[in-house]
N, CA, C and O atoms as a GROMACS GRO file, in nm:
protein
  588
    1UNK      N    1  14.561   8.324  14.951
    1UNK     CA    2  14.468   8.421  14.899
    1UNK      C    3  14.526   8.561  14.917
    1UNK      O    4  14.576   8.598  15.023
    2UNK      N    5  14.517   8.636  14.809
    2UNK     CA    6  14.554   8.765  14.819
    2UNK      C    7  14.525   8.860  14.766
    2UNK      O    8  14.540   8.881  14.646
    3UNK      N    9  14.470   8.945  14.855
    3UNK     CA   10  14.327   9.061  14.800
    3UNK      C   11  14.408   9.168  14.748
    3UNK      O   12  14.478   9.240  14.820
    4UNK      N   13  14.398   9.176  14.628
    4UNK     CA   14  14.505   9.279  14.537
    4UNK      C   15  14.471   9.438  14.601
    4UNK      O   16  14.367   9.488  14.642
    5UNK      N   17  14.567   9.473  14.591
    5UNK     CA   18  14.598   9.640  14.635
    5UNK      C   19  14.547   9.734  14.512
    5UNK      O   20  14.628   9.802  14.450
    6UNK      N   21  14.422   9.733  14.485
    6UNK     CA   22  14.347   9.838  14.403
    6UNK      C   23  14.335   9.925  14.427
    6UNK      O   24  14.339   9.966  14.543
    7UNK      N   25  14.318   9.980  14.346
    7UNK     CA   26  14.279  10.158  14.355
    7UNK      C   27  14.176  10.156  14.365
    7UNK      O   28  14.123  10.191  14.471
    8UNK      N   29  14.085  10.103  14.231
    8UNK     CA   30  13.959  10.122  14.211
    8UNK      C   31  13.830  10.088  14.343
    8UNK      O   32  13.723  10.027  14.336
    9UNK      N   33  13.894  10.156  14.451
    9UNK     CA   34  13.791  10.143  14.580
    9UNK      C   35  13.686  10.196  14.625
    9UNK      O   36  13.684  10.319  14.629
   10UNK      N   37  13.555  10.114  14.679
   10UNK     CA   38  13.430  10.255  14.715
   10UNK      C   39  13.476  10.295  14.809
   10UNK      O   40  13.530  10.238  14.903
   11UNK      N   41  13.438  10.489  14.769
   11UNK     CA   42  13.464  10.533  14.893
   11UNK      C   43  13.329  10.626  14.938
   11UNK      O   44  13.227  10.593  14.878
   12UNK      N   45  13.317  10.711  15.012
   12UNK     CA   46  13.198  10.776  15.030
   12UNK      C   47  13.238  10.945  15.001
   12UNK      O   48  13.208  11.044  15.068
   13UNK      N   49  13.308  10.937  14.886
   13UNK     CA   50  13.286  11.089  14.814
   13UNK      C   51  13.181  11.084  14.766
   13UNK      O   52  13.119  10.978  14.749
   14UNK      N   53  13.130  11.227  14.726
   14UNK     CA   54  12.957  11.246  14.684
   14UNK      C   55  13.003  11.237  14.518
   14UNK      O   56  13.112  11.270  14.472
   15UNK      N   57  12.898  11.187  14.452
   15UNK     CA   58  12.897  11.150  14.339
   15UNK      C   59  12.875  11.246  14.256
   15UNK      O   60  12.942  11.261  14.154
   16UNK      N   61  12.776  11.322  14.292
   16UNK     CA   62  12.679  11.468  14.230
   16UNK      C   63  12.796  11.559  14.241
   16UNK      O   64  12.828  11.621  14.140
   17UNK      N   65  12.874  11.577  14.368
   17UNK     CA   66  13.006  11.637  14.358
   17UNK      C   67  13.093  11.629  14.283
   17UNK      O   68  13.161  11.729  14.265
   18UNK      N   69  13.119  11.524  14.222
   18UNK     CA   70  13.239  11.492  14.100
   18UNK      C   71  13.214  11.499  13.986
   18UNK      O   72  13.296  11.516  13.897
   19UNK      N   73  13.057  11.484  13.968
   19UNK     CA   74  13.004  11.490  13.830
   19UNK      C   75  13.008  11.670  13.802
   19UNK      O   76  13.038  11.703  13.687
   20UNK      N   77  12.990  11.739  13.864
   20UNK     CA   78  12.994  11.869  13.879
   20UNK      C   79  13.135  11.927  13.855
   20UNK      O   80  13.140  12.047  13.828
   21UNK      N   81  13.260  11.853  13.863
   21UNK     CA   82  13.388  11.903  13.832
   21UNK      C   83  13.420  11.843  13.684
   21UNK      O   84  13.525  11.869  13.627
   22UNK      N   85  13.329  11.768  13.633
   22UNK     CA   86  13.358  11.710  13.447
   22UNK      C   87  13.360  11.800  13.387
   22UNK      O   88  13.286  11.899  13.392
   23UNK      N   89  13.445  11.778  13.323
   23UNK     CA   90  13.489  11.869  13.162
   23UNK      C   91  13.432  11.825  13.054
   23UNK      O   92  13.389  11.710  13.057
   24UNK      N   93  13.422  11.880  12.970
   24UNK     CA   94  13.322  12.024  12.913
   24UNK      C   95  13.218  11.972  13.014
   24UNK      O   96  13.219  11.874  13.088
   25UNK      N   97  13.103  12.096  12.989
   25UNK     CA   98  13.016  12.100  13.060
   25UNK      C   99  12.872  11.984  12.973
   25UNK      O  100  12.768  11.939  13.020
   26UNK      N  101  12.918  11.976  12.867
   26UNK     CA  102  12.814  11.842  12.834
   26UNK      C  103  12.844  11.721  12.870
   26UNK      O  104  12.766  11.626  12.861
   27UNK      N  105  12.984  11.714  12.922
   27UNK     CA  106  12.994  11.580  12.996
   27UNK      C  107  12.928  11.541  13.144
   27UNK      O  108  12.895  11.428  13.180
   28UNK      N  109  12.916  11.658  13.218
   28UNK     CA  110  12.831  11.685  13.315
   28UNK      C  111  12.657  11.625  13.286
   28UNK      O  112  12.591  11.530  13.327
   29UNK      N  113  12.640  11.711  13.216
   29UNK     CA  114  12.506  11.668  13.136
   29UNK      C  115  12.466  11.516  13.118
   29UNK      O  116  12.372  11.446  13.155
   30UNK      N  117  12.562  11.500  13.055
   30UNK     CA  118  12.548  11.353  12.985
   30UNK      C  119  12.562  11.250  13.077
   30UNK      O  120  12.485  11.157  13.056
   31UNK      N  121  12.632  11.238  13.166
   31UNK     CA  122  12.656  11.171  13.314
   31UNK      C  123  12.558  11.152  13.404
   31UNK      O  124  12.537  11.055  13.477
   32UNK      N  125  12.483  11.286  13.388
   32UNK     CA  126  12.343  11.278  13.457
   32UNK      C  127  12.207  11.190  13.408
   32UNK      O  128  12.121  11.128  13.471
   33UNK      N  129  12.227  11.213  13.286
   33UNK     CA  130  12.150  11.072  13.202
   33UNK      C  131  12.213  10.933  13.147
   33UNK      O  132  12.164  10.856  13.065
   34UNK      N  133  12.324  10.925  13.208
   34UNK     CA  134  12.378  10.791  13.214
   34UNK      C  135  12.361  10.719  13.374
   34UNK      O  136  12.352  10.599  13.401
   35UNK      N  137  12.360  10.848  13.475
   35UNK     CA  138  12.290  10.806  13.590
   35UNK      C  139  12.168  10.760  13.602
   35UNK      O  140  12.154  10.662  13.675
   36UNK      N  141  12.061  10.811  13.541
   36UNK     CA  142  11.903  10.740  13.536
   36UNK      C  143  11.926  10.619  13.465
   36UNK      O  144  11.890  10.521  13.530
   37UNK      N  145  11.965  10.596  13.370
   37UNK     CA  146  11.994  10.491  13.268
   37UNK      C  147  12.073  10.362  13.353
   37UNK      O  148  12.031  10.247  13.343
   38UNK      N  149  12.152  10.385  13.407
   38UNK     CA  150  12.202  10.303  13.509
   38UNK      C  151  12.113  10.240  13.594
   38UNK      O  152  12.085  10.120  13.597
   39UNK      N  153  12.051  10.370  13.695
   39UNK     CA  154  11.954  10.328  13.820
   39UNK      C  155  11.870  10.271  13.801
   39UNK      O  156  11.813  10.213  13.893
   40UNK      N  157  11.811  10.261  13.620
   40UNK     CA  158  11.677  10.226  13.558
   40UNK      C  159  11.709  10.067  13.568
   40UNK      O  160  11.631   9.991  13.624
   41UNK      N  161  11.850  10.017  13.502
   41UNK     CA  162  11.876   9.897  13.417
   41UNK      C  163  11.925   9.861  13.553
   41UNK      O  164  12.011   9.783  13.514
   42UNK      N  165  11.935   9.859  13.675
   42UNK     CA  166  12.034   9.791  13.796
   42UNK      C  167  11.942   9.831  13.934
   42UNK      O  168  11.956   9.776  14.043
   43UNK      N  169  11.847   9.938  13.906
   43UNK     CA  170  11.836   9.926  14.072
   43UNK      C  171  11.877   9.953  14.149
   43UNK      O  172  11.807   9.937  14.249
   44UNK      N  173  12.020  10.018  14.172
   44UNK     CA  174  12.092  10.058  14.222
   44UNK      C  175  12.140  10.212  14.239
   44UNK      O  176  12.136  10.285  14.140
   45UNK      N  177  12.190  10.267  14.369
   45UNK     CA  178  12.193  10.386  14.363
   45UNK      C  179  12.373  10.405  14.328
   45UNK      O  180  12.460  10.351  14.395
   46UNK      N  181  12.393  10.472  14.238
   46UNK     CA  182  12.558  10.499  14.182
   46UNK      C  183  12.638  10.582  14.357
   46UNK      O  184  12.598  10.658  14.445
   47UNK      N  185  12.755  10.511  14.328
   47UNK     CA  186  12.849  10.488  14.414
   47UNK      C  187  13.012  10.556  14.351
   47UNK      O  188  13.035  10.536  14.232
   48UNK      N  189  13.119  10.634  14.434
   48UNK     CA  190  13.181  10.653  14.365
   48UNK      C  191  13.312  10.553  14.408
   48UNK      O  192  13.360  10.542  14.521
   49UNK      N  193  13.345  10.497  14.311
   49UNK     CA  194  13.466  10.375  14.290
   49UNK      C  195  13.617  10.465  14.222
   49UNK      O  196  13.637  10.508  14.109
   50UNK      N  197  13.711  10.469  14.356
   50UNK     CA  198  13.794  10.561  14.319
   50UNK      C  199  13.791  10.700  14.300
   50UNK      O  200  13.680  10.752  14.309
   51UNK      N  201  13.883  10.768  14.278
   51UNK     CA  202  13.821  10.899  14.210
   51UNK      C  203  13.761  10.948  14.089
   51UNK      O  204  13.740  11.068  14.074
   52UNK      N  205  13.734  10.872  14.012
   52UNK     CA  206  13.668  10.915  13.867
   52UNK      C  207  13.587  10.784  13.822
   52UNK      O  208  13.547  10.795  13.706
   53UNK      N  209  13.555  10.672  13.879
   53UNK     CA  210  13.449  10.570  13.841
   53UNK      C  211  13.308  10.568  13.930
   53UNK      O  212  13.311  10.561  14.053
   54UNK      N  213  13.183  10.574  13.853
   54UNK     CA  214  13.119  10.556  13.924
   54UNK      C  215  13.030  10.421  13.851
   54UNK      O  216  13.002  10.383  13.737
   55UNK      N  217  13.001  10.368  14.021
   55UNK     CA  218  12.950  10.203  13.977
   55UNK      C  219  12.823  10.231  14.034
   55UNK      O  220  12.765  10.329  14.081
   56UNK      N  221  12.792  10.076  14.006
   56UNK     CA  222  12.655  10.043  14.062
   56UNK      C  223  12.635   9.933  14.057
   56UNK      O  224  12.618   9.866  13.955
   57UNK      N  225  12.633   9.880  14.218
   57UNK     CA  226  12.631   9.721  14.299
   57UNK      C  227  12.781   9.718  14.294
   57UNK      O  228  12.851   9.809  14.249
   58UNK      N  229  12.822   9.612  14.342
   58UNK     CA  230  12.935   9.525  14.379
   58UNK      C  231  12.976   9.384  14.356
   58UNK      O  232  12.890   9.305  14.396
   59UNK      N  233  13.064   9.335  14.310
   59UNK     CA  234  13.072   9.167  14.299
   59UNK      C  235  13.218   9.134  14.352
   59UNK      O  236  13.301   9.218  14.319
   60UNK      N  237  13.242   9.083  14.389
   60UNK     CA  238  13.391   9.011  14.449
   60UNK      C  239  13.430   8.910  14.362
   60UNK      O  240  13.366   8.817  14.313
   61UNK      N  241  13.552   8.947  14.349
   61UNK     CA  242  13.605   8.779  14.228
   61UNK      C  243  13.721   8.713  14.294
   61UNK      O  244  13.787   8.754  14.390
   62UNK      N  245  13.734   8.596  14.222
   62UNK     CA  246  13.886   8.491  14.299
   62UNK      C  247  13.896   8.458  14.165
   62UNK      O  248  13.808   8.420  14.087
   63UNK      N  249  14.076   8.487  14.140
   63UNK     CA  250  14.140   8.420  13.999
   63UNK      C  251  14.166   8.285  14.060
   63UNK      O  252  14.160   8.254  14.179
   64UNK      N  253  14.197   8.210  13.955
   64UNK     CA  254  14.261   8.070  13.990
   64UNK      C  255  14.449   8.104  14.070
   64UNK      O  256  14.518   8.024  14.132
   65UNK      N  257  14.466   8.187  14.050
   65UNK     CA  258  14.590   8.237  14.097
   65UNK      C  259  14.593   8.277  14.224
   65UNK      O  260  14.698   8.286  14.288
   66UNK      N  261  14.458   8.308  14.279
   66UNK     CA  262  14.458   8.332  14.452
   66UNK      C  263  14.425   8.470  14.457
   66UNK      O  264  14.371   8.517  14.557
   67UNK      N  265  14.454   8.538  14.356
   67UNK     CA  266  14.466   8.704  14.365
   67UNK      C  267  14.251   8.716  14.382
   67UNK      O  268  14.167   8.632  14.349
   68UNK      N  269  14.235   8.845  14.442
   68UNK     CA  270  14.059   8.881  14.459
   68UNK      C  271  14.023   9.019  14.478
   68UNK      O  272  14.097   9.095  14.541
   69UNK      N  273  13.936   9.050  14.437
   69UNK     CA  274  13.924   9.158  14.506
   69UNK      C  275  13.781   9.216  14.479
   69UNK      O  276  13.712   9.120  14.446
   70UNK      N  277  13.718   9.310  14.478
   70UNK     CA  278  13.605   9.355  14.478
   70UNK      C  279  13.594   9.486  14.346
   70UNK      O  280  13.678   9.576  14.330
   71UNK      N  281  13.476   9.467  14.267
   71UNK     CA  282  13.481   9.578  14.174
   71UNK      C  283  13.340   9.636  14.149
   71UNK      O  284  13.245   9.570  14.191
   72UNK      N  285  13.318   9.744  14.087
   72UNK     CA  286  13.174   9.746  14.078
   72UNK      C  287  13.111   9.661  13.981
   72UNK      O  288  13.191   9.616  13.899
   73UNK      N  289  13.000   9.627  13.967
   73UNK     CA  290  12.923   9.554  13.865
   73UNK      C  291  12.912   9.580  13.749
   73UNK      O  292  12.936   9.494  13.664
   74UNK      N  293  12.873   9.708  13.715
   74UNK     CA  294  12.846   9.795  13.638
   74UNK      C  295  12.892   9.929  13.646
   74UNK      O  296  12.862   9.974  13.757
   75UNK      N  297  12.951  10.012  13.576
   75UNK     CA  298  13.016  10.167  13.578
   75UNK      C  299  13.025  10.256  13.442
   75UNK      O  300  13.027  10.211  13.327
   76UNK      N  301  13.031  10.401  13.482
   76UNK     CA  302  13.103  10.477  13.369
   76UNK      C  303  13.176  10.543  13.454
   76UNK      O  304  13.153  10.553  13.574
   77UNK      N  305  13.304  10.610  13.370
   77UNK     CA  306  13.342  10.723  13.446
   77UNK      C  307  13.340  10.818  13.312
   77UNK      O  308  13.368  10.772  13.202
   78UNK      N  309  13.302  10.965  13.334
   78UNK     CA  310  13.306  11.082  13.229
   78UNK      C  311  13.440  11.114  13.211
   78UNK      O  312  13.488  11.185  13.299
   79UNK      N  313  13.507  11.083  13.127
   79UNK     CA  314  13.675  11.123  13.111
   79UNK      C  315  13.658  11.244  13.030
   79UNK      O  316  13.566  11.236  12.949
   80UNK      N  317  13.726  11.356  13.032
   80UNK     CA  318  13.731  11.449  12.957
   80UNK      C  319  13.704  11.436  12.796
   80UNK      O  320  13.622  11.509  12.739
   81UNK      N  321  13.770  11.349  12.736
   81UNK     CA  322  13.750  11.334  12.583
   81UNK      C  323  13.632  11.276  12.541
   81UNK      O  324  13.576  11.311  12.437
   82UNK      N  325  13.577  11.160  12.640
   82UNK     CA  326  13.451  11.050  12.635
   82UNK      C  327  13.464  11.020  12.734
   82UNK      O  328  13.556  11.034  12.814
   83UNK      N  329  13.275  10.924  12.742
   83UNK     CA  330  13.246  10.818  12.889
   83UNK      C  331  13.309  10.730  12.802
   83UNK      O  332  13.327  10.711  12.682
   84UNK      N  333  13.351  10.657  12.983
   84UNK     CA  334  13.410  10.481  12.922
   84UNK      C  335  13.307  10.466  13.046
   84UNK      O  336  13.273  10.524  13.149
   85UNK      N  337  13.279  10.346  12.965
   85UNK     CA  338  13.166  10.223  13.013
   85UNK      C  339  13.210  10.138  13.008
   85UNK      O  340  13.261  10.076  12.914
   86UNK      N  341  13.194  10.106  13.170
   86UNK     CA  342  13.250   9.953  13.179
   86UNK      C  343  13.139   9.824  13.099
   86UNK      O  344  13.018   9.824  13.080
   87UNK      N  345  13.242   9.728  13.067
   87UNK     CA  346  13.081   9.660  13.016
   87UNK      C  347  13.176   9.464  13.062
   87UNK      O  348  13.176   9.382  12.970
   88UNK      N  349  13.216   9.438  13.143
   88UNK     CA  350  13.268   9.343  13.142
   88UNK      C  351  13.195   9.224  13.149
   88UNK      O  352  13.259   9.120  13.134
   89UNK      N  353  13.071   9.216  13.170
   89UNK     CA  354  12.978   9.053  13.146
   89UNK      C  355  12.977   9.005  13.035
   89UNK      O  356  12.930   8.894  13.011
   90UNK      N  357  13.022   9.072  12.958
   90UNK     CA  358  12.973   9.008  12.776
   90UNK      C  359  13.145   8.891  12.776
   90UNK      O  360  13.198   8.862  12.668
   91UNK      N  361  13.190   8.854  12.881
   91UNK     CA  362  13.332   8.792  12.876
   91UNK      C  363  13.281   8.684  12.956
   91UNK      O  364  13.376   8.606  12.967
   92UNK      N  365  13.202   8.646  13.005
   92UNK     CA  366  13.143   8.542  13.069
   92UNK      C  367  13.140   8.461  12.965
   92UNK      O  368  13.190   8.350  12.987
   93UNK      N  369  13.091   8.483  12.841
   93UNK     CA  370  13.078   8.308  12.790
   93UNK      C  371  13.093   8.387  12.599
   93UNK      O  372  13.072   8.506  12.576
   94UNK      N  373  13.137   8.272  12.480
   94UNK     CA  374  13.151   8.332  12.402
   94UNK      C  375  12.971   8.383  12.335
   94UNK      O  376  12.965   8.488  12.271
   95UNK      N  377  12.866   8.319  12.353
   95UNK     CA  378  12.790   8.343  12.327
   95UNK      C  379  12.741   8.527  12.324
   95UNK      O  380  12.703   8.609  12.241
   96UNK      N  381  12.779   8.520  12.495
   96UNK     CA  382  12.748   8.708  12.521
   96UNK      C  383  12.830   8.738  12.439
   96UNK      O  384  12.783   8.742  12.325
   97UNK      N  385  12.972   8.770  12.449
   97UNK     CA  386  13.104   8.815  12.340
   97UNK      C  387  12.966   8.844  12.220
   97UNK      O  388  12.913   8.955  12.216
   98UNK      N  389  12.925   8.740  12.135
   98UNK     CA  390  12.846   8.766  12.006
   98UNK      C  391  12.755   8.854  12.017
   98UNK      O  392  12.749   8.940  11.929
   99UNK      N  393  12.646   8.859  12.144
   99UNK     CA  394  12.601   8.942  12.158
   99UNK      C  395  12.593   9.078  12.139
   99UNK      O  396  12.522   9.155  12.074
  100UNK      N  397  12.696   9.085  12.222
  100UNK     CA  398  12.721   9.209  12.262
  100UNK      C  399  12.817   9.301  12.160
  100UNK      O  400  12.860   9.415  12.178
  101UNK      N  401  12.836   9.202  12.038
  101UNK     CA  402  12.955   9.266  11.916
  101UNK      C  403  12.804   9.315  11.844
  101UNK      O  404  12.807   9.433  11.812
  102UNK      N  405  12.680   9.247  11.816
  102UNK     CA  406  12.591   9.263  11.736
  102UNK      C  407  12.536   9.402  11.804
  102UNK      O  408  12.515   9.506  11.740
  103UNK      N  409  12.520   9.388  11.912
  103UNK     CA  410  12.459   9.557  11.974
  103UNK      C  411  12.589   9.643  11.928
  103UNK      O  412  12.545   9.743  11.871
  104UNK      N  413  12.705   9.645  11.928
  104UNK     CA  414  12.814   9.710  11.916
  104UNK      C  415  12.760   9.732  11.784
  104UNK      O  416  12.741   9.852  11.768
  105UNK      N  417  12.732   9.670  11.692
  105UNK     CA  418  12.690   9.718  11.532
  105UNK      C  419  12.588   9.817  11.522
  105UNK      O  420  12.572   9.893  11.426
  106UNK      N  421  12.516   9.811  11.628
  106UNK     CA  422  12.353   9.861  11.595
  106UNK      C  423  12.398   9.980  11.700
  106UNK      O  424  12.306  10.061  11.697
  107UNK      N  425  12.492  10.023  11.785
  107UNK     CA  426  12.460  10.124  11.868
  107UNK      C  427  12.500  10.254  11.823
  107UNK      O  428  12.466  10.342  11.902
  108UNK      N  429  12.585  10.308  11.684
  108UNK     CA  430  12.640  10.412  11.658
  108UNK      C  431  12.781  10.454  11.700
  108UNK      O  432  12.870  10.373  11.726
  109UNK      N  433  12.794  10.578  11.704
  109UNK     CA  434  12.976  10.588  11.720
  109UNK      C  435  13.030  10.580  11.844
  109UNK      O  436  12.980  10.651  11.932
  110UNK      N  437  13.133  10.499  11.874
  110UNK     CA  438  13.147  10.465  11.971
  110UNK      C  439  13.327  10.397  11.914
  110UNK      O  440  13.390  10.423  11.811
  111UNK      N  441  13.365  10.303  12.035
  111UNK     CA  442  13.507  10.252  12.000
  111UNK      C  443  13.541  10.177  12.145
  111UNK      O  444  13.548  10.238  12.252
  112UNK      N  445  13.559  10.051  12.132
  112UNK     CA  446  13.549   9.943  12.219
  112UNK      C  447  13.735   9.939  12.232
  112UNK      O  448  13.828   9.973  12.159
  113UNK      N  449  13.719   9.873  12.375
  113UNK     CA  450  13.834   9.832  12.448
  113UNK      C  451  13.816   9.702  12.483
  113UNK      O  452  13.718   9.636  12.447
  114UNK      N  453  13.934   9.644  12.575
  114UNK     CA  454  13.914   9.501  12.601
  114UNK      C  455  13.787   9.506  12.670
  114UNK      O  456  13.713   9.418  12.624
  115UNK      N  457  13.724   9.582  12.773
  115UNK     CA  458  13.601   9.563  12.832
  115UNK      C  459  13.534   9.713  12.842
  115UNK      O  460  13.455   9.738  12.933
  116UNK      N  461  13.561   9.785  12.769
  116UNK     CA  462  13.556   9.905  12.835
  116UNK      C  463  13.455  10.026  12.690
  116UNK      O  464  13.520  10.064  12.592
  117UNK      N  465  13.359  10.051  12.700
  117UNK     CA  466  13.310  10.146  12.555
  117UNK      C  467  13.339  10.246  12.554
  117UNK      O  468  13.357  10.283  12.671
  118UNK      N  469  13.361  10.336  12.472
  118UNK     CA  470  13.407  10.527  12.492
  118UNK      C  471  13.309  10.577  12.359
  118UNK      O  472  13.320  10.590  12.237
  119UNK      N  473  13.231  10.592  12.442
  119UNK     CA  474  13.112  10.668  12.384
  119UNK      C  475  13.184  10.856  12.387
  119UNK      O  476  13.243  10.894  12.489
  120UNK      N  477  13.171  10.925  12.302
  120UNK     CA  478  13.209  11.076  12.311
  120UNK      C  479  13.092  11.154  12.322
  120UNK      O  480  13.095  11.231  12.418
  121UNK      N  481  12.988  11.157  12.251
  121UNK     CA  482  12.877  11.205  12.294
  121UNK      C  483  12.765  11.079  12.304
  121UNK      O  484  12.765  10.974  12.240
  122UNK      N  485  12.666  11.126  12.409
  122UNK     CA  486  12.507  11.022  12.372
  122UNK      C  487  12.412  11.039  12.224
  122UNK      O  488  12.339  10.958  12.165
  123UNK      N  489  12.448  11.178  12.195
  123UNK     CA  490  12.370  11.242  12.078
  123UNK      C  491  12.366  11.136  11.972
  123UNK      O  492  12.265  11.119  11.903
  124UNK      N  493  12.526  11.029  11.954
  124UNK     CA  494  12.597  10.996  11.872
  124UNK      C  495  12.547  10.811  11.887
  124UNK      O  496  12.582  10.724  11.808
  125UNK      N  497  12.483  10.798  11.977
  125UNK     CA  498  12.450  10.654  12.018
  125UNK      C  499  12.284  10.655  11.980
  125UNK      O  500  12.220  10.759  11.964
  126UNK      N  501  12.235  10.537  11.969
  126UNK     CA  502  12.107  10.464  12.018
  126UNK      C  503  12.102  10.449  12.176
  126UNK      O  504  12.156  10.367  12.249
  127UNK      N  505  12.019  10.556  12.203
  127UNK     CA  506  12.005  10.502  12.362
  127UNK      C  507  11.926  10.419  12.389
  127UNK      O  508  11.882  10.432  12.503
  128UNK      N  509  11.878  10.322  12.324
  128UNK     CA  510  11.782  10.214  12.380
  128UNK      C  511  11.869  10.082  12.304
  128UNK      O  512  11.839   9.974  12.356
  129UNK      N  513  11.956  10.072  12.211
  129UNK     CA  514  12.080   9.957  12.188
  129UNK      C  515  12.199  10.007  12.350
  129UNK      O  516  12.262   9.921  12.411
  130UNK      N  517  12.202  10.138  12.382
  130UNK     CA  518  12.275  10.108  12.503
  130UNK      C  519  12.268  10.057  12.606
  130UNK      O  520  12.345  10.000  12.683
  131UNK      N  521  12.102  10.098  12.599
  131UNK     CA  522  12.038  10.075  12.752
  131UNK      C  523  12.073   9.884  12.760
  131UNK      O  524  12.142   9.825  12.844
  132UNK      N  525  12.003   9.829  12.649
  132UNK     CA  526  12.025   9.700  12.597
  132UNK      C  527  12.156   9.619  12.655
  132UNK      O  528  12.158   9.502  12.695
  133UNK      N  529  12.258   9.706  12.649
  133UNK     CA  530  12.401   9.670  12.628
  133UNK      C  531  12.448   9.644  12.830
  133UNK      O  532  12.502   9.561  12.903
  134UNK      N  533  12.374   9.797  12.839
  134UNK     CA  534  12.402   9.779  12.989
  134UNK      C  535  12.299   9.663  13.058
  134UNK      O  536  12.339   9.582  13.141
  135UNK      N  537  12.187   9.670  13.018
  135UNK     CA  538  12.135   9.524  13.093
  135UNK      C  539  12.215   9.396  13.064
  135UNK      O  540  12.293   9.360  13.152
  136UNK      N  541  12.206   9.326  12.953
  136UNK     CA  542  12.328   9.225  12.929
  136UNK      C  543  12.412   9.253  12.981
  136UNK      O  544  12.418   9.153  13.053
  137UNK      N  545  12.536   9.340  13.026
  137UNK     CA  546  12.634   9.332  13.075
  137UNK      C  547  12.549   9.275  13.256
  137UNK      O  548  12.578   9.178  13.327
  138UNK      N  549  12.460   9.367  13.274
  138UNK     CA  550  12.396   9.330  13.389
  138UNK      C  551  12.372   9.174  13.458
  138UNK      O  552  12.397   9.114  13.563
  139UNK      N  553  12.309   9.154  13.333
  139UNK     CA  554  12.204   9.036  13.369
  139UNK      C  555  12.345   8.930  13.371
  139UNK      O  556  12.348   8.855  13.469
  140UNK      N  557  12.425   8.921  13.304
  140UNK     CA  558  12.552   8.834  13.265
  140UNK      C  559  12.661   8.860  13.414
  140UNK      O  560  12.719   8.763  13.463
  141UNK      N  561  12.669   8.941  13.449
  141UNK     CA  562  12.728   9.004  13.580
  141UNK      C  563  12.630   8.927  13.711
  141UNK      O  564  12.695   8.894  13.811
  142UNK      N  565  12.486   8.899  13.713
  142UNK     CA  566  12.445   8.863  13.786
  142UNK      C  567  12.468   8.693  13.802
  142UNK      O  568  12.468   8.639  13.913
  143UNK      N  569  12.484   8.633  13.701
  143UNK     CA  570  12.452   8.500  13.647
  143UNK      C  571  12.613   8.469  13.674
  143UNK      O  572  12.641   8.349  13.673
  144UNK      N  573  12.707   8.548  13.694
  144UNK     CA  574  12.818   8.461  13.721
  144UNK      C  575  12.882   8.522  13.845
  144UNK      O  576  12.990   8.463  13.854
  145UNK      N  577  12.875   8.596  13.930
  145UNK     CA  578  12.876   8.629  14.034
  145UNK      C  579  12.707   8.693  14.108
  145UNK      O  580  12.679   8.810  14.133
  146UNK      N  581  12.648   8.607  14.121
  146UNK     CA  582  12.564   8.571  14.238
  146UNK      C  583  12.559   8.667  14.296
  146UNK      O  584  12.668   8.722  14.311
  147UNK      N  585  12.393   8.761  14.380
  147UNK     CA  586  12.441   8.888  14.451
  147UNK      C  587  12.419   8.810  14.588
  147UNK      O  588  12.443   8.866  14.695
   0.00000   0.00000   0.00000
């Protein structure tokens, strides 16, 4: 077994602190209502993972390869250009995958990664197909790693 050497680690920097150093200043903004939106859909109070991710909850994984390690459940981090949103539960089974391509239709401008959304503004989204998006990733996150 071998617990991979990540970066992506909690640490106990203040969160409100980092959101306060985002560029432009509507990313600030917007971070702050991706924080309620989070705490709403998880329950959870946001945590900062690394220097620029912030999560909410925790899950531990084991590859078949031995490698493990711990990540947040759920996250964004505000990158200067756009948020990326983590959204990795919709990879649990192909069913979610469908899911979660059909909210991808209905949520507005946006641009998907292997697991990852880059929303540039919220103005530019459905915030209630996101909110959507982040529970499924949620609920799918719960259902295959167990809290």
């Amino acid at each position: 077994m071998t617990k991979a050497n990540l970066k992506t680690k909690p640490t106990d920097a203040d969160v409100l602190a980092f959101i306060e150093t985002a560029e432009p200043e509507v990313r600030r903004e917007e971070s702050f209502k991706l924080i309620e939106l989070f705490r709403k859909v998880t329950g959870e109070e946001p945590k900062m993972w690394g220097p620029s991710i912030i999560g909410f909850g925790s899950y531990d994984y084991k590859y078949e390869s031995g490698r493990e390690g711990t990540s947040p459940r759920s996250a964004f981090s505000p990158r200067k250009a756009k948020h990326s949103l983590y959204l990795m539960g919709a990879y649990c089974t192909p069913e979610a995958r469908a899911e979660q391509d059909r909210l991808f239709g209905l949520l507005g401008k946006h641009k998907v990664g292997k697991s990852c959304l880059y929303i540039n503004r919220l103005e530019q989204v459905d915030m209630n197909i996101l909110e959507e998006l982040i529970r499924n990733n949620w609920e799918l996150m719960n259902e295959r790693y167990p809290q």
